[in-house]
C-alpha positions as CSV (number, residue, x, y, z in Angstrom):
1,X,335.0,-58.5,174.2
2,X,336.8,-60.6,172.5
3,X,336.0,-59.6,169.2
4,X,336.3,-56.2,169.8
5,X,340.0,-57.2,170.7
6,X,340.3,-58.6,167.1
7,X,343.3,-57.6,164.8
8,X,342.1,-55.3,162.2
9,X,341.4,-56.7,158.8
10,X,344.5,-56.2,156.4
11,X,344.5,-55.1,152.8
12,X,346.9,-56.7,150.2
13,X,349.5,-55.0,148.9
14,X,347.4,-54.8,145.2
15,X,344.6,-53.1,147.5
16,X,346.6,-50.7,149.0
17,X,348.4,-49.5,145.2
18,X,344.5,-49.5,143.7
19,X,343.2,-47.8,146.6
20,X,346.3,-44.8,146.2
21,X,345.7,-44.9,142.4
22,X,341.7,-44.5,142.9
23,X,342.2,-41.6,145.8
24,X,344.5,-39.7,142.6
25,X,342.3,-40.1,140.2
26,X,339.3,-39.2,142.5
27,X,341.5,-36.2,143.5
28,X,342.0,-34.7,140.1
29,X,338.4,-35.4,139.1
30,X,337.7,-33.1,141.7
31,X,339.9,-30.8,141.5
32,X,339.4,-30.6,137.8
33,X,335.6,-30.2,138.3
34,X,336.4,-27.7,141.2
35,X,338.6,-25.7,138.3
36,X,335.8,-25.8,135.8
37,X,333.8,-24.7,138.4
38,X,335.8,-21.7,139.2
39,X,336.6,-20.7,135.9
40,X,333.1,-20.4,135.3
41,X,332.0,-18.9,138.4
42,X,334.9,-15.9,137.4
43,X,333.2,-16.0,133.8
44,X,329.7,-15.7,135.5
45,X,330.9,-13.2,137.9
46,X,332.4,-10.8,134.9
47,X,329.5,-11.4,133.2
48,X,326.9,-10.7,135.7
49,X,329.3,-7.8,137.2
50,X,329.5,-6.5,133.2
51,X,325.3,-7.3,132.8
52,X,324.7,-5.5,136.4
53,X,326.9,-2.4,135.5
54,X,325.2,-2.1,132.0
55,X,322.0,-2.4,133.7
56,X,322.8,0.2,136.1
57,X,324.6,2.5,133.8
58,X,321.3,2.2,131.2
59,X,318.8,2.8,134.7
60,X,321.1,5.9,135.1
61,X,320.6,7.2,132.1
62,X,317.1,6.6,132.2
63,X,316.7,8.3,135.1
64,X,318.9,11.1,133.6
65,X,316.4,11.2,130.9
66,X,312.9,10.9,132.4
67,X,314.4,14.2,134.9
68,X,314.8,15.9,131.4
69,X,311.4,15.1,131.0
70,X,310.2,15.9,134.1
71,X,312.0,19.2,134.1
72,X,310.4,20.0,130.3
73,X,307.2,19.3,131.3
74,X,307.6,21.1,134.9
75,X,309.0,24.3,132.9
76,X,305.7,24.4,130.3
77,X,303.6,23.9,133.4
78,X,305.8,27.0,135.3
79,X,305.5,28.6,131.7
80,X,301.8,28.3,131.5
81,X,301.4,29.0,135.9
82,X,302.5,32.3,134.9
83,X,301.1,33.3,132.1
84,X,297.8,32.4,133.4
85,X,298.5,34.1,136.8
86,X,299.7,37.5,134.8
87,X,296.0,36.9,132.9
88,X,294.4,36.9,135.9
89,X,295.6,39.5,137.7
90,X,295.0,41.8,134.6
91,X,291.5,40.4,134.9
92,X,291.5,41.4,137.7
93,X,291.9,45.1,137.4
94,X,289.2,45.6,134.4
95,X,286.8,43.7,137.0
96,X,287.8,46.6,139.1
97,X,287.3,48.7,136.1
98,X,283.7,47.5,135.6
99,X,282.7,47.4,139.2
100,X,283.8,51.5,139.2
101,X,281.8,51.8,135.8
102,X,278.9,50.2,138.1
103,X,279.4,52.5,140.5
104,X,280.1,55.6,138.5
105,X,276.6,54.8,136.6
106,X,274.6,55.1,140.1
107,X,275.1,59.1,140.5
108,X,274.2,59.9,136.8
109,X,270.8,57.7,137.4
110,X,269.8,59.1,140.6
111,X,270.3,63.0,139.0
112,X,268.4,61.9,136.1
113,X,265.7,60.6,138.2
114,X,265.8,63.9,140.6
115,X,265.9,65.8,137.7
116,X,262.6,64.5,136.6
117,X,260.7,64.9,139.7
118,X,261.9,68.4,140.3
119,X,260.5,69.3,136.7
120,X,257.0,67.6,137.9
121,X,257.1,70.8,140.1
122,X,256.3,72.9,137.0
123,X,252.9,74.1,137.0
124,X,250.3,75.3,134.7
125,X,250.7,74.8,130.8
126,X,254.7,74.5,131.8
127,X,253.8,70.7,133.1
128,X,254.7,70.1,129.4
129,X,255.8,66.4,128.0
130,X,258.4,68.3,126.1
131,X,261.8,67.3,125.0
132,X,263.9,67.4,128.3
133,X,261.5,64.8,129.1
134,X,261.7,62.6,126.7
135,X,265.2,63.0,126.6
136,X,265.6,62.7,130.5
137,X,263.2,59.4,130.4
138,X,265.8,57.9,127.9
139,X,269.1,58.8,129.9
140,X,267.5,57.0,132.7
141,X,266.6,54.0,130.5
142,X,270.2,54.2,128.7
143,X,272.1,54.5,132.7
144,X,269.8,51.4,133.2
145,X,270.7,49.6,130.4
146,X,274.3,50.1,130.6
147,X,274.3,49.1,134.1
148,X,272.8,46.2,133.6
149,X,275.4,45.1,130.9
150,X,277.9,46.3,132.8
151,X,276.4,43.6,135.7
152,X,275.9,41.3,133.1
153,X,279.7,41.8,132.2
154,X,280.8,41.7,135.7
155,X,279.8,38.2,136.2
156,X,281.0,36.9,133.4
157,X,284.5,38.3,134.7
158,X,284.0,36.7,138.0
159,X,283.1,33.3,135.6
160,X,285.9,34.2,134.0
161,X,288.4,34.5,137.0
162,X,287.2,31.3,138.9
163,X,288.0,29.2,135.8
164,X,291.4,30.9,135.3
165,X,291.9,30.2,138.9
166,X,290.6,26.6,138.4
167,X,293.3,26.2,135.6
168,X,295.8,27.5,137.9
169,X,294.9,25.2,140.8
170,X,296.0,22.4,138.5
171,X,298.8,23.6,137.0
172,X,300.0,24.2,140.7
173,X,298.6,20.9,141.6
174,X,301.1,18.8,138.8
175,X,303.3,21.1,139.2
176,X,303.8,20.1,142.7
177,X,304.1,16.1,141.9
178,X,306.4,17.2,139.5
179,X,308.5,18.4,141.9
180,X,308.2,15.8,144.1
181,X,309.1,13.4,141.3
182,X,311.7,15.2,140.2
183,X,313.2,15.2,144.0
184,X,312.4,11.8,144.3
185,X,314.6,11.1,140.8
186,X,317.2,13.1,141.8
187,X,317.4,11.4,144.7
188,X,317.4,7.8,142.8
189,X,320.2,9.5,140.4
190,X,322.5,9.7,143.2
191,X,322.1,6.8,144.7
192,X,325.3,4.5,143.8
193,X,326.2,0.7,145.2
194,X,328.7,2.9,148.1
195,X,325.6,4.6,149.1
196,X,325.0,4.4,152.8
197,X,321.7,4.1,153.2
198,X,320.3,1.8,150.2
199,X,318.8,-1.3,151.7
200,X,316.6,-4.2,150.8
201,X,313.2,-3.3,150.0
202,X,310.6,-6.2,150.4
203,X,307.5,-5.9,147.3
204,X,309.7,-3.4,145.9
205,X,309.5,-5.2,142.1
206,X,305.8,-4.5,141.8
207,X,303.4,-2.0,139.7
208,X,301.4,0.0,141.8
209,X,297.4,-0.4,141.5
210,X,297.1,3.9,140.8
211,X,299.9,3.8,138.5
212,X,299.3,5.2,134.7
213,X,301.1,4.6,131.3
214,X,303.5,7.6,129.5
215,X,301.0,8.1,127.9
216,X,298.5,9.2,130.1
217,X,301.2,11.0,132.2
218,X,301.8,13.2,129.6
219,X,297.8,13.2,128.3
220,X,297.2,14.8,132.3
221,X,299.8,17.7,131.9
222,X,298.5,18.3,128.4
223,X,295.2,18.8,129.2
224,X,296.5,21.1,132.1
225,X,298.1,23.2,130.0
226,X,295.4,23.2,127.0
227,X,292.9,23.9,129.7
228,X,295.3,27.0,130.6
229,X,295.9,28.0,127.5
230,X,292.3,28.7,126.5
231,X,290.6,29.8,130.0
232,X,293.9,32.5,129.2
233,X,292.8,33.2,125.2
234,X,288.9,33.3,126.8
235,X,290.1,35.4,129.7
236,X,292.0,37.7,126.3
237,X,289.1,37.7,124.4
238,X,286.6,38.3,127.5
239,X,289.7,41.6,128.4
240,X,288.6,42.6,124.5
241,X,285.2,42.9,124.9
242,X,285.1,44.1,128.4
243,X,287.1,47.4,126.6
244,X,285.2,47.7,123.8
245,X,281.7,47.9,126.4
246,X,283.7,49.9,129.0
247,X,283.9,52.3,126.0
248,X,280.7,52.1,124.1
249,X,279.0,52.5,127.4
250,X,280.3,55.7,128.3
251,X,280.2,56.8,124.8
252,X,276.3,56.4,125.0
253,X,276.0,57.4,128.5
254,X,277.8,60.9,127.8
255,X,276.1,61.3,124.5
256,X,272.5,61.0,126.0
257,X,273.9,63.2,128.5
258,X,275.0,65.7,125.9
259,X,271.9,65.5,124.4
260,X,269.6,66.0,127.8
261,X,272.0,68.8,128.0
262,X,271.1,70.4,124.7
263,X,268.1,69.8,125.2
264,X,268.0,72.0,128.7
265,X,269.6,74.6,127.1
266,X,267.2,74.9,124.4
267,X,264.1,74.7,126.7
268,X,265.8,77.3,129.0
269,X,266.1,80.0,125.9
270,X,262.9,78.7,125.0
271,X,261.3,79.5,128.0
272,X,263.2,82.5,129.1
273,X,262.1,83.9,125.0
274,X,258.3,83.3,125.9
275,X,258.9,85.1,129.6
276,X,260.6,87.8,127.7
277,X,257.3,88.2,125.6
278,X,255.1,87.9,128.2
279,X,256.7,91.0,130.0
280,X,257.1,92.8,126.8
281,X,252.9,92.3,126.9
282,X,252.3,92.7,130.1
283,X,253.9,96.2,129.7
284,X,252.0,96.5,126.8
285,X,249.0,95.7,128.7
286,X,250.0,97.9,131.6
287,X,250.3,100.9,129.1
288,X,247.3,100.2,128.4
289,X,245.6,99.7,131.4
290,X,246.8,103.3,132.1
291,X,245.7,104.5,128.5
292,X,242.3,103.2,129.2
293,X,242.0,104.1,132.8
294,X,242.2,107.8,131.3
295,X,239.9,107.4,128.5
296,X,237.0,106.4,131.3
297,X,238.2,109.6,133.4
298,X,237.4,111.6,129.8
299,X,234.4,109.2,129.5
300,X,233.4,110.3,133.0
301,X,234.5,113.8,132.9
302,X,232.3,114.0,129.0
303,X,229.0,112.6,130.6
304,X,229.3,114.8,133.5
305,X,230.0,118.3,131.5
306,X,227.0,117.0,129.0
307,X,224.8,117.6,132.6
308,X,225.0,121.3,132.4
309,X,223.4,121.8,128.4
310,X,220.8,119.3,129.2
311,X,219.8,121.2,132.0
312,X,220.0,124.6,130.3
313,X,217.9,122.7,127.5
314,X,215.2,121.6,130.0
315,X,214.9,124.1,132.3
316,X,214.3,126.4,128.9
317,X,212.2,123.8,127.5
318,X,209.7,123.9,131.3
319,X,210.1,127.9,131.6
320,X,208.4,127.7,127.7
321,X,205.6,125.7,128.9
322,X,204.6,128.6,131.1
323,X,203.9,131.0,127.9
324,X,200.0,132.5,128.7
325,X,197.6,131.3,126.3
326,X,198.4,131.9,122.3
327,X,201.9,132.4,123.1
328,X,202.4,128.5,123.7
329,X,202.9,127.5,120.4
330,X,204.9,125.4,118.7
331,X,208.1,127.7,117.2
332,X,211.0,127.0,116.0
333,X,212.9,127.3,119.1
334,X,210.3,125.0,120.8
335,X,211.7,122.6,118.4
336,X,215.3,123.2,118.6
337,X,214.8,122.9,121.9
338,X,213.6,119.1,122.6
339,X,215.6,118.5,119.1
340,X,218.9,119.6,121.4
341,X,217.6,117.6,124.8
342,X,217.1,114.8,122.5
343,X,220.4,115.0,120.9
344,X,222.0,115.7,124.3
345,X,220.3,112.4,125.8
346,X,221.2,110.7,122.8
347,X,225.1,111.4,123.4
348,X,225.1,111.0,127.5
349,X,223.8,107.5,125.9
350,X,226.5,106.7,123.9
351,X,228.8,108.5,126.3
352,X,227.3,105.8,129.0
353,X,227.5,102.8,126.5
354,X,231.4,103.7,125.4
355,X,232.3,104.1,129.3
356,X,230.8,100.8,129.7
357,X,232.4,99.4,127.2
358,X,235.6,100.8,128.6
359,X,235.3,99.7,131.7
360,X,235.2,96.1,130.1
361,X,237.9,96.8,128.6
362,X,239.7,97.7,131.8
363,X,238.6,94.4,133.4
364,X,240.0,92.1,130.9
365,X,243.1,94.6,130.6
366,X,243.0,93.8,134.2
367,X,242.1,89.8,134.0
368,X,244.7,89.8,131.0
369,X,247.5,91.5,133.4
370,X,246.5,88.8,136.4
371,X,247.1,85.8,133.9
372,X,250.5,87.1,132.0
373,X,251.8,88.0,135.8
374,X,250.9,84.1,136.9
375,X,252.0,83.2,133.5
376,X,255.2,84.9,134.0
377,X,255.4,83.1,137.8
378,X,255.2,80.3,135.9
379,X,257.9,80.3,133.7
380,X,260.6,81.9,135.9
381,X,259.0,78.7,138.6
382,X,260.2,76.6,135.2
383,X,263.2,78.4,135.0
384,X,264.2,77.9,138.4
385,X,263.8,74.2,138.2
386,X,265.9,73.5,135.2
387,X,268.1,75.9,135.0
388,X,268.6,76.4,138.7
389,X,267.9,73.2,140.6
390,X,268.5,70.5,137.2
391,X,270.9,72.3,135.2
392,X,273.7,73.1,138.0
393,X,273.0,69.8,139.3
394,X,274.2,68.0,136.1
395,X,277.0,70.2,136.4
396,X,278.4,67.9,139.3
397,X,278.4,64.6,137.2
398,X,282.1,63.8,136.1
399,X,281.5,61.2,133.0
400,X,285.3,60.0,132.4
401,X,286.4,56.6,130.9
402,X,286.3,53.8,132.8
């Protein structure tokens, strides 16, 4: 208690001077180090301000360029989306095109075919492997064969249509992280440091895992558009051939139609020239029939006026063989006599054997008639089939380009 009731310690005069001169001196070391301090923390604060606002001002045009960038590559893609979405609708239409040549090939066929089974309906020496056969057997195989190109065709268009549509599922696929991107850019380009809602972002300063290089950013939209460009030149060149077999298929299919055409036309006149001769013979044969039918009544009508003389003759040759004794002899009338029986005999004979003969003649005049009268049913049975039932059904088949 008693120390703490002490008087405080005093300092000398000299103590108190050095003490005041060391405070001054401490003071302006301080204050000088503070200055330096200052003037470098205004240096470093113009310098970092200057360094941030360069930085800034070089990110802004950055961004300003990669947009340009994006907006390039975004307006090939957009270029290429549309050209290959104008190829494919066009593609579009010939596969309509084809599937109507498809269809337009089925009537054609199915007349061809009915064609040929009416015509196995011909009968006789008319069920003929002639030329409207042949010919009919080859428009069927030609309708075949261009329908199974045109099939063949068909699917290569649908091939053809998926890729285009593959190509343009990509194109729409960058196209829309392009825009997104380029949303996400814009958005970045107007961001500035008076912005309201920029804020810390924590593991902001860090390269994603899926991120790519320029390099390949720009290798993906090549290959999107290189992959366009030539499913477009294949769907071109596939649009090129599809017109050139639309064409040369309908070309073939209307000239083997032309030609079963002709060919009916000819075996028409062909067969309506042999029905004309038939009934020109058959009227022949019917004139003679007739002629002939009178020559046996003057056959018959001969061998029956020969009956009188040969009776005359007998009956004179029997009332002779009654002469009495000496008067039975052998004269010249005795002779005449059987001479003129013989003679008469003799031509009843060949009277007989020439009526015969004529009678034969009727029956194959007769026969003959029968066959050119079923031969004549025949032809007009041929007629009717092609120029009736084959020929007016061709009529209905409407062979236009397709």
């Amino acid at each position: 208690m008693a120390k703490l009731l002490q008087a405080p310690h005093k300092y000398l005069s000299p103590d108190w001077h050095i003490a005041n001169k060391m405070q001054c001196a401490s003071t302006e070391s301080h204050k000088s180090s503070s200055e330096r301090v200052t003037a470098e923390s205004q240096r470093l604060v113009s310098e970092i301000e200057k360094t941030t606002q360069k930085n800034q001002s070089d990110v802004n045009k950055k961004i300003e360029q990669r947009l340009e960038e994006i907006k390039f590559w975004k307006q090939e893609l957009d270029d290429k989306l549309e050209q290959i979405i104008n190829e494919t609708e066009v593609l579009l239409t010939f596969k309509t095109r084809v599937e109507k040549a498809i269809e337009s090939c089925k009537e054609p066929l199915v007349i061809a075919q009915q064609c040929l089974l009416n015509r196995e309906r011909r009968v006789g020496i008319d069920l003929v492997h002639d030329e409207v056969e042949q010919e009919l057997l080859k428009e069927a195989e030609v309708i075949k064969g261009v329908t199974a190109l045109l099939e063949r065709t068909l699917g290569q268009t649908n091939e053809q249509i998926r890729l285009n549509r593959s190509a343009k599922y990509q194109l729409e696929m960058d196209l829309r992280d392009k825009f997104i991107a380029l949303t996400i850019d814009h958005y970045c380009a107007g961001l500035t440091n008076n912005t309201p809602d920029i804020r810390y972002a924590n593991n902001a300063v860090k390269m994603e895992g899926n991120s790519v290089s320029l390099e390949d950013w720009i290798d993906f939209s090549n290959i999107n558009i290189k992959k366009a460009d030539k499913q477009r030149n294949s769907s071109l060149a596939l649009r090129a051939l599809i017109d050139r077999i639309l064409s040369q298929t309908v070309n073939d299919v209307r000239k083997q139609y032309e030609t079963v055409n002709v060919a009916f036309r000819n075996r028409v006149k062909e067969v309506k020239d042999a029905k004309e001769k038939l009934e020109t013979l058959l009227s022949m044969v019917m004139d003679e029939t007739a002629s002939q039918e009178k020559n046996i009544a003057a056959l018959e009508k001969a061998i029956s006026d020969k009956e009188g003389p040969i009776q005359v003759a007998q009956t004179r040759l029997e009332a002779r063989n009654h002469r009495p004794n000496v008067e039975l002899c052998c004269d010249i009338v005795q002779y005449r006599l059987i001479s003129e029986v013989q003679e008469i005999t003799n031509n009843i004979q060949r009277l007989k054997d020439t009526l015969a003969q004529a009678k034969a003649e009727l029956k194959g005049l007769s026969r003959q008639q029968l066959s050119l009268e079923e031969e004549i049913q025949v032809k007009e049975n041929t007629l009717y089939i092609d120029e009736v039932l084959c020929m007016q059904m061709r009529e209905s088949v409407s062979l236009n380009s397709f």
